[in-house]
PDB file of N, CA, C and O in Angstrom:
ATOM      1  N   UNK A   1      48.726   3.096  10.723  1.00  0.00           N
ATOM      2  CA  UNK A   1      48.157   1.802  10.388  1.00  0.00           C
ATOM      3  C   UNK A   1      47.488   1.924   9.035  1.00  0.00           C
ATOM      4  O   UNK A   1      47.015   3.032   8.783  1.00  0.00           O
ATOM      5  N   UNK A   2      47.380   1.073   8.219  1.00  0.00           N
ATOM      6  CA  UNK A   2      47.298   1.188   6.447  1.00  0.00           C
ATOM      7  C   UNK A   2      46.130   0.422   6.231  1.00  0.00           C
ATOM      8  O   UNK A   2      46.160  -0.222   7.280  1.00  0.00           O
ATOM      9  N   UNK A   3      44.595  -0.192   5.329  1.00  0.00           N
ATOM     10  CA  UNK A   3      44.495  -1.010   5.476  1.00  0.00           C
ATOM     11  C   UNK A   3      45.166  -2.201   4.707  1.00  0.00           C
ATOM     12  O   UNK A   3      46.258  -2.029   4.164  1.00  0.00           O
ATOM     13  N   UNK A   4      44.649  -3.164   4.668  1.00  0.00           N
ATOM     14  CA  UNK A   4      45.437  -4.492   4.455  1.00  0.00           C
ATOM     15  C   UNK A   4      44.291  -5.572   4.288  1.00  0.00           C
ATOM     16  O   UNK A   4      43.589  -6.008   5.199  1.00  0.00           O
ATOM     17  N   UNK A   5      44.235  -5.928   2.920  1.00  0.00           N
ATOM     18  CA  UNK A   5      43.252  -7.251   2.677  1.00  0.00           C
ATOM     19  C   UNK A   5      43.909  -8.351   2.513  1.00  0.00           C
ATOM     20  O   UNK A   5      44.663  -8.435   1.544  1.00  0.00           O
ATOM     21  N   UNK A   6      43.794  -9.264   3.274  1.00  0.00           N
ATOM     22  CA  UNK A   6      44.182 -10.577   3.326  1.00  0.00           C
ATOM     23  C   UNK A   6      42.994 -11.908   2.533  1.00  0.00           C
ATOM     24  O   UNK A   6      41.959 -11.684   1.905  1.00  0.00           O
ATOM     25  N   UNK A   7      43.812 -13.647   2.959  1.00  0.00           N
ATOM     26  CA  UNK A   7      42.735 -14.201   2.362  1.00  0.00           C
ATOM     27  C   UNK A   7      42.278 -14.750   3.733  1.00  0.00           C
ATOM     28  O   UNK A   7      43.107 -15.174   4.537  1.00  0.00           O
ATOM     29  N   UNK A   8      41.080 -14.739   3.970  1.00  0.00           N
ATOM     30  CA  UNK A   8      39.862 -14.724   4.886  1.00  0.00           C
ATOM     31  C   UNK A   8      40.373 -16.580   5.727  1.00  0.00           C
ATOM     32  O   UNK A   8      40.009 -16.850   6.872  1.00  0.00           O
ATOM     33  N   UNK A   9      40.997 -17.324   5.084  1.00  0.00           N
ATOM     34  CA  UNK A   9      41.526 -18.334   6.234  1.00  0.00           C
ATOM     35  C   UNK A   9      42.927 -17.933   6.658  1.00  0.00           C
ATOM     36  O   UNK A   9      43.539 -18.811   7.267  1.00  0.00           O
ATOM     37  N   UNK A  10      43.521 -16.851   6.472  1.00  0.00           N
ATOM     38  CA  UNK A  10      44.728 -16.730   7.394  1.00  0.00           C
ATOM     39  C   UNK A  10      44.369 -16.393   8.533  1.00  0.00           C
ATOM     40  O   UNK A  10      43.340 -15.803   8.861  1.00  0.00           O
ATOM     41  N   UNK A  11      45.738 -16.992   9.553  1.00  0.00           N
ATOM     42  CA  UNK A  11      45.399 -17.304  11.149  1.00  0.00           C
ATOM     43  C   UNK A  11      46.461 -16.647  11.498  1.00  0.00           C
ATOM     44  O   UNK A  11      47.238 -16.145  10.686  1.00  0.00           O
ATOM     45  N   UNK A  12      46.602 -16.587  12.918  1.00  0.00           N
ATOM     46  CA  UNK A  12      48.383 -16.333  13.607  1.00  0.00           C
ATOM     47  C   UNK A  12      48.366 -16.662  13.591  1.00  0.00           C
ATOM     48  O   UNK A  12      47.448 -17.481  13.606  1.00  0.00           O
ATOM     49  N   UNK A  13      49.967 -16.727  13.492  1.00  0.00           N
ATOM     50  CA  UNK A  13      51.031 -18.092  14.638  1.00  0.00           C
ATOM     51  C   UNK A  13      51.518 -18.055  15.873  1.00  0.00           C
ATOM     52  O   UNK A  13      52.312 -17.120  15.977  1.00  0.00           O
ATOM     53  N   UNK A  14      51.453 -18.364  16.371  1.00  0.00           N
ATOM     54  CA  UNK A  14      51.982 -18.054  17.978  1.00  0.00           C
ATOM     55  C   UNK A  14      53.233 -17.100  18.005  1.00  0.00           C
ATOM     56  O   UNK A  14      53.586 -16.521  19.033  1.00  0.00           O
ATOM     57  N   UNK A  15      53.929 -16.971  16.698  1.00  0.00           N
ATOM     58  CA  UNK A  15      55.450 -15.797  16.834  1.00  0.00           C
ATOM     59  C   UNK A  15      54.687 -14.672  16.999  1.00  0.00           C
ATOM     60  O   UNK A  15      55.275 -13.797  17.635  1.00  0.00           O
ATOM     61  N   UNK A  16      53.144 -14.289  16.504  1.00  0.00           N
ATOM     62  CA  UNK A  16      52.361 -12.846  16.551  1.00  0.00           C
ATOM     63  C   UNK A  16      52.234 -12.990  18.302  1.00  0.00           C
ATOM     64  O   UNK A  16      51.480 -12.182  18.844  1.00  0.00           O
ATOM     65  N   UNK A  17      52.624 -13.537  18.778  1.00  0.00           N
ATOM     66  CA  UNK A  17      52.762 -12.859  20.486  1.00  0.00           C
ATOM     67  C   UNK A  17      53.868 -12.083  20.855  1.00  0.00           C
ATOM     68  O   UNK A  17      54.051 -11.571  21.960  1.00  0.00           O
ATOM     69  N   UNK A  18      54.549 -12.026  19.936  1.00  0.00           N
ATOM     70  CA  UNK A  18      55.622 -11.126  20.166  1.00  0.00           C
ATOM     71  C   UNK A  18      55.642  -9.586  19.680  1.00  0.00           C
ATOM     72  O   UNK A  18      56.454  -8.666  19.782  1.00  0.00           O
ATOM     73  N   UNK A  19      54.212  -9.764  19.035  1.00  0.00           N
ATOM     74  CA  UNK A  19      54.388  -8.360  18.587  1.00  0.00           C
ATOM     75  C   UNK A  19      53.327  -7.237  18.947  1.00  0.00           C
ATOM     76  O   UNK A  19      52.153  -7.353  18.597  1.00  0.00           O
ATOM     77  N   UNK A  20      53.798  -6.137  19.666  1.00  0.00           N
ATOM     78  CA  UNK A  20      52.984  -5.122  20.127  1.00  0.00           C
ATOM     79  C   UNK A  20      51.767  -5.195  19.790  1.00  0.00           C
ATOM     80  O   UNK A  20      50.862  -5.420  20.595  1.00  0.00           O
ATOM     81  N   UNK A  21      51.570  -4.972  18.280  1.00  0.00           N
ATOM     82  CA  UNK A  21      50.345  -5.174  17.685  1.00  0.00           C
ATOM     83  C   UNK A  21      49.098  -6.213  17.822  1.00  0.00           C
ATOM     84  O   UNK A  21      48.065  -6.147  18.488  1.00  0.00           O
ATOM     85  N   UNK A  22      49.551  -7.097  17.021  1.00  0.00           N
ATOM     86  CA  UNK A  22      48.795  -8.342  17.336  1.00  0.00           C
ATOM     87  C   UNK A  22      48.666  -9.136  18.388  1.00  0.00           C
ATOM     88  O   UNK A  22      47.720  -9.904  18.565  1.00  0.00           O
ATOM     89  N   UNK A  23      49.673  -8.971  19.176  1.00  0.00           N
ATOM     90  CA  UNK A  23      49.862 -10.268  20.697  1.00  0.00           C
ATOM     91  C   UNK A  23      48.378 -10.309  21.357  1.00  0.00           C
ATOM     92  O   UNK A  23      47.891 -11.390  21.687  1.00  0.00           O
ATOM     93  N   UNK A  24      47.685  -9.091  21.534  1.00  0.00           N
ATOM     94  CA  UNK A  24      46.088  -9.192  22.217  1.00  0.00           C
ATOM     95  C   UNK A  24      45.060  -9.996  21.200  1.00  0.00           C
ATOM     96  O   UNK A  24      43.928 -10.331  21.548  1.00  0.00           O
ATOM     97  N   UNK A  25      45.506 -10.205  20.155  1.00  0.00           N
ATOM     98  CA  UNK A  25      44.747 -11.138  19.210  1.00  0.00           C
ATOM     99  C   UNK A  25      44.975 -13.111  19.342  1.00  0.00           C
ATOM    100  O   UNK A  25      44.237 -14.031  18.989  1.00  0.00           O
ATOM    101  N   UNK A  26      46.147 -13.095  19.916  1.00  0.00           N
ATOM    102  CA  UNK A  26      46.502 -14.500  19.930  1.00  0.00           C
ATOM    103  C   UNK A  26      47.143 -15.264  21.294  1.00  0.00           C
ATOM    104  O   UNK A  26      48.271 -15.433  21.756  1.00  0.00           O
ATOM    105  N   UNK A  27      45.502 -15.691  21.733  1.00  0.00           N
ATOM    106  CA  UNK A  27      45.810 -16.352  23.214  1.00  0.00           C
ATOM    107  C   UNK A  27      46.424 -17.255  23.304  1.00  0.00           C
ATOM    108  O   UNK A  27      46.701 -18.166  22.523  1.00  0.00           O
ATOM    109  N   UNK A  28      46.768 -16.955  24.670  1.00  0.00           N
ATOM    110  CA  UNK A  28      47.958 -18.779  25.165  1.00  0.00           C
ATOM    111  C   UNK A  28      47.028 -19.587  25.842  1.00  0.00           C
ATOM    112  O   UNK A  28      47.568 -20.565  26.359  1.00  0.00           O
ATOM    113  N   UNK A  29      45.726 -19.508  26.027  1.00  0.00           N
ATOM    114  CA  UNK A  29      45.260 -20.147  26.588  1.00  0.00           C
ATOM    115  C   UNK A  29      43.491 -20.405  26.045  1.00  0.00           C
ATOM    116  O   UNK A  29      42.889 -19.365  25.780  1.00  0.00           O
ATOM    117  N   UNK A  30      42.733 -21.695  25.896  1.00  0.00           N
ATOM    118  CA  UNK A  30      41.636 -21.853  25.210  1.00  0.00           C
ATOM    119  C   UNK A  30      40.630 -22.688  26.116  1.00  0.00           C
ATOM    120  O   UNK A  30      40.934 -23.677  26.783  1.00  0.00           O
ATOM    121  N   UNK A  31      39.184 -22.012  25.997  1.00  0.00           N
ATOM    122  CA  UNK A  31      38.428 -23.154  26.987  1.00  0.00           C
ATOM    123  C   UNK A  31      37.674 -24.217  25.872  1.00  0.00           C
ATOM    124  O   UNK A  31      36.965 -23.825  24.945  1.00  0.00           O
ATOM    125  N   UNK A  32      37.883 -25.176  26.073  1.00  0.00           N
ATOM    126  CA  UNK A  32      37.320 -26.698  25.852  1.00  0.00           C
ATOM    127  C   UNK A  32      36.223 -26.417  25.950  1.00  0.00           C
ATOM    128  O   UNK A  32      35.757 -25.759  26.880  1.00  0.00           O
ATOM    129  N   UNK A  33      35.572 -26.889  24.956  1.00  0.00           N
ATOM    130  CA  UNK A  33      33.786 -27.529  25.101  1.00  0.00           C
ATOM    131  C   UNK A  33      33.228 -28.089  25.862  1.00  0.00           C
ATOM    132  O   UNK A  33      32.003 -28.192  25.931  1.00  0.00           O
ATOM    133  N   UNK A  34      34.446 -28.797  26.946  1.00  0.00           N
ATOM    134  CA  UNK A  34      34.089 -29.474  27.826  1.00  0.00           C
ATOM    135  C   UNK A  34      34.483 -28.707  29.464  1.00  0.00           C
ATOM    136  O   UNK A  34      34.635 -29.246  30.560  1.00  0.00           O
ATOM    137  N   UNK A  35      34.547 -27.469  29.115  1.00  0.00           N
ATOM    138  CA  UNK A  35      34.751 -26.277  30.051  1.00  0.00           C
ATOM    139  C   UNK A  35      36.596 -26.172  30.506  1.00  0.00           C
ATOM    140  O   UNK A  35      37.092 -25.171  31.022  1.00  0.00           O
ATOM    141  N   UNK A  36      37.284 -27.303  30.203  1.00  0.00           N
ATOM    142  CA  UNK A  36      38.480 -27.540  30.724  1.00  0.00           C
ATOM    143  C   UNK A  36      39.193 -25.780  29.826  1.00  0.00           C
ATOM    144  O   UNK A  36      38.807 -25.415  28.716  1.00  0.00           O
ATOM    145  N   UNK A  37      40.075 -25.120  30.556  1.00  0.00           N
ATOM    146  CA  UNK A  37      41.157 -24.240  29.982  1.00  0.00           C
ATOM    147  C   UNK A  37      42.142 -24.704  29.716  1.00  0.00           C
ATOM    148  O   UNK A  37      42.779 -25.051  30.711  1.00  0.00           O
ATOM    149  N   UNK A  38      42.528 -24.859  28.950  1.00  0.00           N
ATOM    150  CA  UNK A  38      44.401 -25.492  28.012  1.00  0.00           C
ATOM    151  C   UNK A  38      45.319 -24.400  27.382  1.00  0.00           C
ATOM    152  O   UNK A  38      44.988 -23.248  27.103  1.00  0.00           O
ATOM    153  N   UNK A  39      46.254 -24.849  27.253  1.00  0.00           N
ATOM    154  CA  UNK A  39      47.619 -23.964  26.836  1.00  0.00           C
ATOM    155  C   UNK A  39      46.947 -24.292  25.298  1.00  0.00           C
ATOM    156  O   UNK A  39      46.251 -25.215  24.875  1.00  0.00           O
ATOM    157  N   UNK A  40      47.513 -23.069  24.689  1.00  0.00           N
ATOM    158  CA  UNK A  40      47.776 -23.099  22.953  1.00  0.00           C
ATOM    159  C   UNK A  40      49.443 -23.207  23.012  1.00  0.00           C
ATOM    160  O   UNK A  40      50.190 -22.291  23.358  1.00  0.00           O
ATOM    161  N   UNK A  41      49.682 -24.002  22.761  1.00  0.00           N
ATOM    162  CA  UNK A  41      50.888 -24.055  22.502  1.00  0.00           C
ATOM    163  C   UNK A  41      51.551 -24.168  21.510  1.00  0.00           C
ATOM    164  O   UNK A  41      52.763 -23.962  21.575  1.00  0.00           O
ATOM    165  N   UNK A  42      50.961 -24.514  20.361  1.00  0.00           N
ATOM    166  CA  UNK A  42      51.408 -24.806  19.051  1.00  0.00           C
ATOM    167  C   UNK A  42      50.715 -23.997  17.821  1.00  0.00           C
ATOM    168  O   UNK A  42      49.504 -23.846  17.986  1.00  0.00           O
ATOM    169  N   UNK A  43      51.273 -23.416  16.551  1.00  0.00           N
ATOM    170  CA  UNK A  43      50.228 -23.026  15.277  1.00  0.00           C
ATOM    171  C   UNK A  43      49.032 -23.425  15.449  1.00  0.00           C
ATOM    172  O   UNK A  43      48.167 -22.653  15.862  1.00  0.00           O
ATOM    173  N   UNK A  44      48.732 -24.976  15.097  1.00  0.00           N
ATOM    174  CA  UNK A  44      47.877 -26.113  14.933  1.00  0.00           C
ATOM    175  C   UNK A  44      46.431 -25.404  15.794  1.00  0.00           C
ATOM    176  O   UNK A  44      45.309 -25.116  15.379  1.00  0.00           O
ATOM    177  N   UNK A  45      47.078 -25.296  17.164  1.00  0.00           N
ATOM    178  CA  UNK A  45      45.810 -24.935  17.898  1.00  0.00           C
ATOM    179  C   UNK A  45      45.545 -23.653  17.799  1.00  0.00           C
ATOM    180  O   UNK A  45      44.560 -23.328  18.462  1.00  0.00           O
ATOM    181  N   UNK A  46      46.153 -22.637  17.107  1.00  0.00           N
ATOM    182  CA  UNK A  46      45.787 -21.603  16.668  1.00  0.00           C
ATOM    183  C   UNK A  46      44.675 -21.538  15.518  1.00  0.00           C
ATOM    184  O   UNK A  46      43.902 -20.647  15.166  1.00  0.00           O
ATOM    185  N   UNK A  47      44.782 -22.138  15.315  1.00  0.00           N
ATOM    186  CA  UNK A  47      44.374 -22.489  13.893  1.00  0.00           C
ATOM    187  C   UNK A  47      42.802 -21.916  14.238  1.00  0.00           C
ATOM    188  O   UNK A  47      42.298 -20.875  13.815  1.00  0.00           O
ATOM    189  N   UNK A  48      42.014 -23.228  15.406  1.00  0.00           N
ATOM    190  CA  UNK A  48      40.744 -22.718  15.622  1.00  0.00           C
ATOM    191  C   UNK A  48      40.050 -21.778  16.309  1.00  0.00           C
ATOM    192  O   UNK A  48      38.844 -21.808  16.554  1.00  0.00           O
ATOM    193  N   UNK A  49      41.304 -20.441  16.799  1.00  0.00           N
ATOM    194  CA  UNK A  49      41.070 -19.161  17.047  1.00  0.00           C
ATOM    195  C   UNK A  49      39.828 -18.376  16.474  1.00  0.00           C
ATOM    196  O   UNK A  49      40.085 -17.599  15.555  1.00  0.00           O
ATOM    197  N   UNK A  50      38.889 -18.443  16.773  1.00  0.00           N
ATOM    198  CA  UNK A  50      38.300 -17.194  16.005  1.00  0.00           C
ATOM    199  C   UNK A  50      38.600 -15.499  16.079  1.00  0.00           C
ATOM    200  O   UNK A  50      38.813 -14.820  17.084  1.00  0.00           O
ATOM    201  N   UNK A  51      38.554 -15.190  15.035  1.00  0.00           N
ATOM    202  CA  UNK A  51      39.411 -13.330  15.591  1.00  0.00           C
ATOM    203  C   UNK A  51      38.001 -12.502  15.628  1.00  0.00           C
ATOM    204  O   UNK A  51      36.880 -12.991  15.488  1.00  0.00           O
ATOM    205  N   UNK A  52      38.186 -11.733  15.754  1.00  0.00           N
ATOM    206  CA  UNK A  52      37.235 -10.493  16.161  1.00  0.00           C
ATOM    207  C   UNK A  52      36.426 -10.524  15.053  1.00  0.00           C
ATOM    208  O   UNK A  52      37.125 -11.141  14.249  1.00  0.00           O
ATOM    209  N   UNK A  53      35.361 -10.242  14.479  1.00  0.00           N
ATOM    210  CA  UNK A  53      34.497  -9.363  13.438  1.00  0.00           C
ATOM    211  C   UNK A  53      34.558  -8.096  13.145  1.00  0.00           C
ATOM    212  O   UNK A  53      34.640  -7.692  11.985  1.00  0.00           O
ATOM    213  N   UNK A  54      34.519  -7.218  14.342  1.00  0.00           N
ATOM    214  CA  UNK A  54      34.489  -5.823  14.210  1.00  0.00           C
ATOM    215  C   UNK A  54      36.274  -5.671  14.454  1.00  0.00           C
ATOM    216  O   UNK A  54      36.391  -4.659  15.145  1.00  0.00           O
ATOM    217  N   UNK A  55      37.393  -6.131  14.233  1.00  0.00           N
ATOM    218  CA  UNK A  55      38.832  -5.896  14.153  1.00  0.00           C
ATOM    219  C   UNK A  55      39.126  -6.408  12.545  1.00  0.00           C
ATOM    220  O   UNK A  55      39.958  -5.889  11.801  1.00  0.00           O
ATOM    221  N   UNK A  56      38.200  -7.598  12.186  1.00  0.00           N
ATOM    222  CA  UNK A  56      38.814  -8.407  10.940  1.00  0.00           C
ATOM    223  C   UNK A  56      37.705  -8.745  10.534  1.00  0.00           C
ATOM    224  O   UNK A  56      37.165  -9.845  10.647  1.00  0.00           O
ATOM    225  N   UNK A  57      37.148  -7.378   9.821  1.00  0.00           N
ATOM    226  CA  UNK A  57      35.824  -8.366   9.319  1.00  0.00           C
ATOM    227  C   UNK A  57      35.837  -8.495   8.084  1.00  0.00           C
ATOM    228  O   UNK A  57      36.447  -7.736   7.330  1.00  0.00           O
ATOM    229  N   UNK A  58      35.009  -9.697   7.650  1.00  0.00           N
ATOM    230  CA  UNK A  58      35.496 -10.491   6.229  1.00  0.00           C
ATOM    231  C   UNK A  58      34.175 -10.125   4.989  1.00  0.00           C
ATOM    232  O   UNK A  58      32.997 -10.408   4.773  1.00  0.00           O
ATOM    233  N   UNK A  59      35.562  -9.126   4.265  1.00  0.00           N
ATOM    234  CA  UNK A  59      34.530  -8.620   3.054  1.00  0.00           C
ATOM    235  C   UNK A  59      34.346  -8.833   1.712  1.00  0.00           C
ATOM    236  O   UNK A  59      33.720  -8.156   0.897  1.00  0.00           O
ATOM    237  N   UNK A  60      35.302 -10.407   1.504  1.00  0.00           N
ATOM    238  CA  UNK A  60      34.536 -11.170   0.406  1.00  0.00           C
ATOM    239  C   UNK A  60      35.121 -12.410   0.977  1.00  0.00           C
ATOM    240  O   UNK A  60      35.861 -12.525   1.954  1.00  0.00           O
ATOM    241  N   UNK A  61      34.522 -13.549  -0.026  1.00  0.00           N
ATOM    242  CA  UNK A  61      35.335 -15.075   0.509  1.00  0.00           C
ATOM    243  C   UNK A  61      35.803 -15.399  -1.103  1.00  0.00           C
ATOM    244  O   UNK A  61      35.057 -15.157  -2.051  1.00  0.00           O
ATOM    245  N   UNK A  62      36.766 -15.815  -1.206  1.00  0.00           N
ATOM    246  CA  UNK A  62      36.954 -16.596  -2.678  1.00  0.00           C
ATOM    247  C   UNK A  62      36.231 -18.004  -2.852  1.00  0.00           C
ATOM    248  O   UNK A  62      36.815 -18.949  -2.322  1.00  0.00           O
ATOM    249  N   UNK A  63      34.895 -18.309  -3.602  1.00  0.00           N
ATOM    250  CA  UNK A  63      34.583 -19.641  -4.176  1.00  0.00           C
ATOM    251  C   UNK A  63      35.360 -20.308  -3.961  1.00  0.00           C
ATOM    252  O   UNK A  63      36.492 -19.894  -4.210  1.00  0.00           O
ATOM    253  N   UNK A  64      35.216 -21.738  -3.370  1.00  0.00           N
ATOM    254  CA  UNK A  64      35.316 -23.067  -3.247  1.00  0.00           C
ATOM    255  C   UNK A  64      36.347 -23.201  -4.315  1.00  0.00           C
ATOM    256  O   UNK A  64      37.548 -22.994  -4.145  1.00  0.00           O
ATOM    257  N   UNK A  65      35.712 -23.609  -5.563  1.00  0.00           N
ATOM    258  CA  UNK A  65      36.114 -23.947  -6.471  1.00  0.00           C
ATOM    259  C   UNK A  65      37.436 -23.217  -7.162  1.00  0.00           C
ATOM    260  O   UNK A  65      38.214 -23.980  -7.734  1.00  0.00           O
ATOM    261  N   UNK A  66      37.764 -21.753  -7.155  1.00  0.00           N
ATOM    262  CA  UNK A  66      38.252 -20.904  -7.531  1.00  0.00           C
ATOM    263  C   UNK A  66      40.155 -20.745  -6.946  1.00  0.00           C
ATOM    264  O   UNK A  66      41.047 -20.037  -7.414  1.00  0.00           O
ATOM    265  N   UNK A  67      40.187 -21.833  -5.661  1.00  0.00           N
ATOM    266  CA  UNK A  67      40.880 -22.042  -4.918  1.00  0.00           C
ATOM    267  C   UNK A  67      41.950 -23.156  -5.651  1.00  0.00           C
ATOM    268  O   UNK A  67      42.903 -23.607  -5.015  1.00  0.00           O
TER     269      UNK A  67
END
């Protein structure tokens, strides 16, 4: 395993369930604010995944503006 800096809003996609590696990072399933559990079924709802800190922790952000 190598490291690897990425930019700090990349997400999975639901195809990372297919892979040995990452699949324990990207659930099929999410609890609601309103306690309900739902399917992730799509990117979209990946989207508001939060990932680990201590797996992906974020060691700069690029400025707002700079984007």
């Amino acid at each position: 395993l190598g490291l690897h800096f990425v930019p700090a809003e990349v997400r999975f996609t639901k195809d990372a369930r297919k892979s040995k590696l990452w699949r324990n990072y990207v659930p099929d399933k999410k609890e609601e604010e309103n306690g309900d559990v739902v399917a992730i079924c799509d990117d979209e709802d990946l989207m508001s995944v939060e990932l680990p800190e201590e797996d992906f922790p974020l060691v700069w952000k690029r400025p707002p503006e700079s984007r």
